[in-house]
N, C-alpha and C positions, 0 to 999 in steps of 0.2 A: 718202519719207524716214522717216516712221512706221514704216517695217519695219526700220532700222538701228536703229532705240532698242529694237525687240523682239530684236532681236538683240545689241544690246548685254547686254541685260538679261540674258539668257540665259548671255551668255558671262563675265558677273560676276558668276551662281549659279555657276559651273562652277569660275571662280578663287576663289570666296573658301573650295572645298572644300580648293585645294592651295597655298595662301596663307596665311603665319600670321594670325589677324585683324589684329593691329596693322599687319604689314606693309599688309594689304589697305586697312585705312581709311586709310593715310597716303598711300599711293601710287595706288591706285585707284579711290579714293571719287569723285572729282570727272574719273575720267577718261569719255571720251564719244567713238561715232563723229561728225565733223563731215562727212566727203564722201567719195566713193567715184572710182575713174578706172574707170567700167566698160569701158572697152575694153582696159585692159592690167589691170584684176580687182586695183585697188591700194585696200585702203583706210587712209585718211587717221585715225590716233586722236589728241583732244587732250589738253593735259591743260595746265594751268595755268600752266607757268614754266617755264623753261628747265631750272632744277634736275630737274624732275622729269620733263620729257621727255627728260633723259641719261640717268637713274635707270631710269626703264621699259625705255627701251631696250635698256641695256645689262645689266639687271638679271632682266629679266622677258619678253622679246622670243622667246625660244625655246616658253615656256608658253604666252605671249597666242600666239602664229601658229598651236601646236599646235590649241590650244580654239578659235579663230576657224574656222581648215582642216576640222574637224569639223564644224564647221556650214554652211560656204560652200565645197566641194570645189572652186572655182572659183579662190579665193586666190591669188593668186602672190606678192603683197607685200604688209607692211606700211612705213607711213612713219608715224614719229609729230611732231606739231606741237606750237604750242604757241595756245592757242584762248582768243580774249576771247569768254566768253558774252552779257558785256553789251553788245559789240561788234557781234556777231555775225560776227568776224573770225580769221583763223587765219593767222600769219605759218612758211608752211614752209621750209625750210632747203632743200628739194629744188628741183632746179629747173622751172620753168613748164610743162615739156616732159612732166613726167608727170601734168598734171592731164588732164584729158578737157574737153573743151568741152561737153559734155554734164552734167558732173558740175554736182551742185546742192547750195550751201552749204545745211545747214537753218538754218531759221527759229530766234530763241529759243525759242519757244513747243513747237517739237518737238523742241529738240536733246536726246538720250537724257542721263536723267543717274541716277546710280546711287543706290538709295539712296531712292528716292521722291521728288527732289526738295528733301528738305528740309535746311536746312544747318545746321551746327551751331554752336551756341553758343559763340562764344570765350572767353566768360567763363567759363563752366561746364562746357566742353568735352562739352556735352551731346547727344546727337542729337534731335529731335524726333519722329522714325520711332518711339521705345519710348518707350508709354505701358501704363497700365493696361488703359485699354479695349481694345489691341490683344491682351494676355499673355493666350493660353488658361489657364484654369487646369483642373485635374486632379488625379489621386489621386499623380501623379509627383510635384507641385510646391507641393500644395495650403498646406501649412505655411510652405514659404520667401514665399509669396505672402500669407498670414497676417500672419505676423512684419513684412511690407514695410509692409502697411498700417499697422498698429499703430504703428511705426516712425516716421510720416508724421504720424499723433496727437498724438506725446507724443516728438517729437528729444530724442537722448543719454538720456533717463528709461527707456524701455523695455524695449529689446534694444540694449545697447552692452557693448562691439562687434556686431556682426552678420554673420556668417562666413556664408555661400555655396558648397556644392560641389557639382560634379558634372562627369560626361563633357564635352565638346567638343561642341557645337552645342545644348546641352538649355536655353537661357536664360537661363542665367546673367546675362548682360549685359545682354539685356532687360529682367530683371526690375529689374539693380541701377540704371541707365539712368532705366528707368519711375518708381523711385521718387525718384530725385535731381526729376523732372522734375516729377512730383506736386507735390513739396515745393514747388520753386519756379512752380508757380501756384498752388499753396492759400495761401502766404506771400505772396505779390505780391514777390517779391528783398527781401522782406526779411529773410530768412535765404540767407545764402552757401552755394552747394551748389560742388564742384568733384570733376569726375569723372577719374578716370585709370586709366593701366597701371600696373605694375609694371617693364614695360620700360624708359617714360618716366621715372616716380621714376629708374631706376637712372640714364640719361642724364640727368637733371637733376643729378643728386648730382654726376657723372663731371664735368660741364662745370661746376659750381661748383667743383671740387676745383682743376680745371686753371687756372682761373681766378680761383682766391680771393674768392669771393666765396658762400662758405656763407650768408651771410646773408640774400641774395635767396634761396634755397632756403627756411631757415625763415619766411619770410616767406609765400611761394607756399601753403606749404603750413598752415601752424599759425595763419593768420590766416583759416581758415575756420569754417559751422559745422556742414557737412557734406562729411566728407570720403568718396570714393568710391576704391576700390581695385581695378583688375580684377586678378586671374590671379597674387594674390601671392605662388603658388610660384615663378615665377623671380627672386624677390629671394633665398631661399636661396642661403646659398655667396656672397654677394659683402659681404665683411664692413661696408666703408664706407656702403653704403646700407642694410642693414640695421640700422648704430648709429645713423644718421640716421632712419629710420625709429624704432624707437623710441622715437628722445624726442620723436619729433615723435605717436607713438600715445601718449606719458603726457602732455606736457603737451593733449592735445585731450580726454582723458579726462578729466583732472583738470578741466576747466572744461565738464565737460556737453556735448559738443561731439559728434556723431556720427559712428561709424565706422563702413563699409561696406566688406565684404571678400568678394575671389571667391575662388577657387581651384578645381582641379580635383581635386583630394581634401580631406579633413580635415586640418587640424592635424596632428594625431599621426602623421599619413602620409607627412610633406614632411619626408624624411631630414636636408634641409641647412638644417634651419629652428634657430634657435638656442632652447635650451630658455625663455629669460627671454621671446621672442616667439611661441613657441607658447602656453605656459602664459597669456600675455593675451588673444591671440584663443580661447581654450579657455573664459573665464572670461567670454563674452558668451554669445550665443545661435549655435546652430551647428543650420544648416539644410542638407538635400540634395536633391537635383533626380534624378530618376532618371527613366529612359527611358520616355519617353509610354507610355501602351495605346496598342490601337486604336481606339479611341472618340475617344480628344485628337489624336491623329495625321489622322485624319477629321474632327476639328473645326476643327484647325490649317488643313489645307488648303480649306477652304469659307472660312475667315477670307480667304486669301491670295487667293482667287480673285475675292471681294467687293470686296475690297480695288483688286486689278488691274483691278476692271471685265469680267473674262472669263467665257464660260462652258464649261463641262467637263461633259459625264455623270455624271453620278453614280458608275456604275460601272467609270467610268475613277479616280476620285476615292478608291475603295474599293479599287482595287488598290493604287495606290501606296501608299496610307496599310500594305496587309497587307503590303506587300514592301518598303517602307523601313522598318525597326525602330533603326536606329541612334541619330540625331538627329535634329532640327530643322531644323539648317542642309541635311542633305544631301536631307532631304524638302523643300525650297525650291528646292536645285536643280535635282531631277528636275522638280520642278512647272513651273518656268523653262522647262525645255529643250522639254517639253512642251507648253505654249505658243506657245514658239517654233515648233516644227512645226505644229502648228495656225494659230498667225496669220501666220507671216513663211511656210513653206511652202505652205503651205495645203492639208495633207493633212489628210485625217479620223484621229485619233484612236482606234483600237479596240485591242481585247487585244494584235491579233498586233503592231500599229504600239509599243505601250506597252511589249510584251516586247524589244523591238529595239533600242527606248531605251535600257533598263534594263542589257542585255547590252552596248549603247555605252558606259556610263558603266563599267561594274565593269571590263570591259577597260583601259577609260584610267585608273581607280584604280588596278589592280592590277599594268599590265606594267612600271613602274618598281621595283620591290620586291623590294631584292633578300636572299640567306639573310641578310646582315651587318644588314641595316636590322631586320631583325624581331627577330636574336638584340642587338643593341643596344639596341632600344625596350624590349623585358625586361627586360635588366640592369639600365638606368637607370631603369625604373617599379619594382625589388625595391631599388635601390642597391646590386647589386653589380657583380664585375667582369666582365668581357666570357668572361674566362681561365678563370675558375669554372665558368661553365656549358657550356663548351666542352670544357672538359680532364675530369678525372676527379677533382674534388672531393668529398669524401664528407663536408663540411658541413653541417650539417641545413637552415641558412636557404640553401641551393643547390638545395636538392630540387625547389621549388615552383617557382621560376626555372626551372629546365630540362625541367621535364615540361612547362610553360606555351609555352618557345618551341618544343619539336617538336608540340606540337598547331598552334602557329600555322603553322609550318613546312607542315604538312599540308593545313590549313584556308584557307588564304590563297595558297601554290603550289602544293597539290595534289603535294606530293614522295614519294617512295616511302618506304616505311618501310626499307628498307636506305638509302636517300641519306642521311634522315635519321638514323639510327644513327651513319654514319659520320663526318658531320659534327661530331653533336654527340659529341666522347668517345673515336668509332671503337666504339660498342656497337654491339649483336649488335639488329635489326630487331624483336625481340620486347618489347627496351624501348622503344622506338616508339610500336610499336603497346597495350603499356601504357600510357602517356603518354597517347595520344590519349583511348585509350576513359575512362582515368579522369579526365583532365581535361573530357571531356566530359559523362559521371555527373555532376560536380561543378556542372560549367553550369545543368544542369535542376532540379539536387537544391536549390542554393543562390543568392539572386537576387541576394545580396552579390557574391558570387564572380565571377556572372556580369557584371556592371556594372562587376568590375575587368577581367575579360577584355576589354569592350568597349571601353575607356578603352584601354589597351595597342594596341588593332588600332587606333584611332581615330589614335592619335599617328602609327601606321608610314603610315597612308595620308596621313595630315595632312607626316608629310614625307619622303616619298618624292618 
């Protein structure tokens, strides 16, 4: 049964690439294989209450069978339950008829659980998985991880506010995680830390409004003295949470109170951000994260491997790090999956097995993707409209929008430079293949540019 946890494990690197993270740690954090029917190839997933075994299923059932079926070609069904860990029990709705007599509950001590086992703080809604001594540091990150400590020194005196960007999987949340956790063991709780989304603010604000009862909101939140923010561009654009936020950012300022803020770009970047809430996260300290070398990329993965208790070649260790350049997260999952062949399969590991992998994964990124998803993801990372870059706008802020989606076009479908022509405008293949080559110039020539580009493709795979 030790091999369904490596395979679990494997199969919640793969989802949390095409999972929003919030979605992921709400709904899948604490999900687990608990039994398998090997003679009709059913496995059995749990996941904690009833709520969330409807949730999965109905929610997330087509993804999870996909990324399971790629690992176990054997697959014919899932069932999902609902499983007491401390039980070591799982009450299924199916009937008795599909288990196997064969089939073996696991033990507590093995049941796979995502996330390294550790659970998270309710008060602080903190994970225990991000700490300092886990966060590689490097020449990408070396500053935001500076600022953290500093921060950790001297609450609210320092760096207040304390702004956070960068691409999708680069640490952000690690880092802001690590330092809420720092605080509260170098303080013994005697300073309040309280970690959260953006998403949740907005849901809290929603369900105070419907419910009247604002006042439990500013309580939650302004009765802290470390407040933590992940991902606060999607509060843009939703007026009510953003007033709430607010005063809930001046009064925690005005009484020395620290604030900790992610985002996937800067300030100045987040179109739908209102000017009185940029201009205050502008007026802290503003740090960026930008994409590993290969030296931290290589350093990340001996971390992870130490960590797992596994061991890897070296020079299996050295490819991945040179052929994952993206992020974090998606170098964790190749590492996952990689594992998994080795310990659950129990193939050997070499170049040609590594290259197979690699060409499985980009496949299953890529074949969802369609021309609309890419020229969308542009529109909405420039803020414009869909119609602009499409039609034959001769707007100067259009320019950089539409040269950007038929390189992606190119780069990510592999489309012809007349498909793309036509598509976008109905222009003539020559501006195409303009397009491409210059926005390619521009990749190599500029490492800004290039880190927006990356951000842009990250999103279209992130939700495809």
């Amino acid at each position: 049964m030790e091999n369904y946890q490596e395979l679990w494990k494997a199969v919640l690197g793969e989802l949390e690439l095409q999972i929003s993270r919030p979605n992921f740690l709400t709904w899948l954090k604490q999900s687990q294989i608990v039994d398998k029917n090997e003679k009709e190839n059913v496995i059995f997933i749990g996941l904690p209450n009833n709520f969330a075994r409807e949730w999965v299923k109905n929610k997330y059932h087509k993804i999870i069978f996909n990324t399971l079926h790629n690992f176990d070609p054997s697959l014919k069904a899932i069932e999902y339950v609902v499983f007491n860990s401390e039980k070591n029990s799982f009450a299924s709705l199916v009937s008795s008829e599909k288990k196997s007599k064969t089939a073996t509950p696991l033990s507590p001590s093995k049941a796979p659980f995502s996330l390294l086992d550790l659970k998270i703080d309710p008060k602080t809604n903190l994970n225990p998985r991000y700490t300092f001594s886990s966060f590689v540091v490097g020449s990408s990150n070396e500053l935001a991880y500076a600022a953290a400590m500093a921060i950790v020194k001297e609450i609210g005196q320092k760096y207040n506010p304390f702004f956070v960007y960068g691409g999708v999987g680069l640490g952000k949340t690690h880092l802001l995680q690590a330092t809420g956790n720092e605080i509260k063991k170098n303080y013994q709780n005697k300073v309040s830390v309280f970690y959260t989304t953006s998403e949740k603010f907005v849901n809290d604000v929603v369900w105070a409004i419907r419910n009247k009862q604002m006042d439990d909101i500013k309580k939650k939140y302004r009765n802290v003295d470390v407040l933590i923010i992940d991902d606060i561009q999607f509060i843009g654009g939703k007026e009510r949470s953003e007033e709430e936020f607010f005063h809930t950012f001046n009064v925690l300022y005005e009484n020395n109170k620290q604030i900790i803020i992610s985002s996937d770009r800067p300030p100045s970047a987040i179109p739908t951000l209102t000017e009185r809430l940029r201009s205050r996260f502008e007026g802290g300290m503003i740090a960026d994260i930008t994409y590993p070398d290969y030296e931290m990329r290589l350093a990340i993965l001996k971390n992870k491997i130490q960590e797992r208790g596994v061991f890897l070649e070296e020079k299996i260790l050295e490819q991945i790090a040179l052929k994952i350049q993206k992020n974090i997260r998606e170098l964790e999952g190749v590492l996952n999956k990689v594992i998994f062949y080795q310990e659950y399969k129990k193939e050997r590991i070499d170049n040609q097995k590594l290259e197979e992998i690699l060409s499985e994964i980009s496949e299953t990124a890529s074949k969802n993707i369609t021309i609309n998803d890419i020229i969308k993801a542009v529109a909405n990372f420039y803020d414009v409209a869909v119609n602009e870059i499409i039609e034959r706008s001769r707007r100067q802020a259009v320019v950089e929008p539409r040269q950007v989606a038929m390189y992606l076009l190119r780069d990510i479908l592999n489309l012809s430079y007349p498909h793309i022509g036509e598509k976008i405008g109905k222009r003539d293949h020559t501006t195409a293949i303009h397009a491409y080559e210059k926005i390619s110039r521009d990749i190599n020539r500029n490492a800004a540019f290039n880190q927006k580009i990356m951000m842009i493709k990250e999103k279209i795979f992130k939700n495809s």
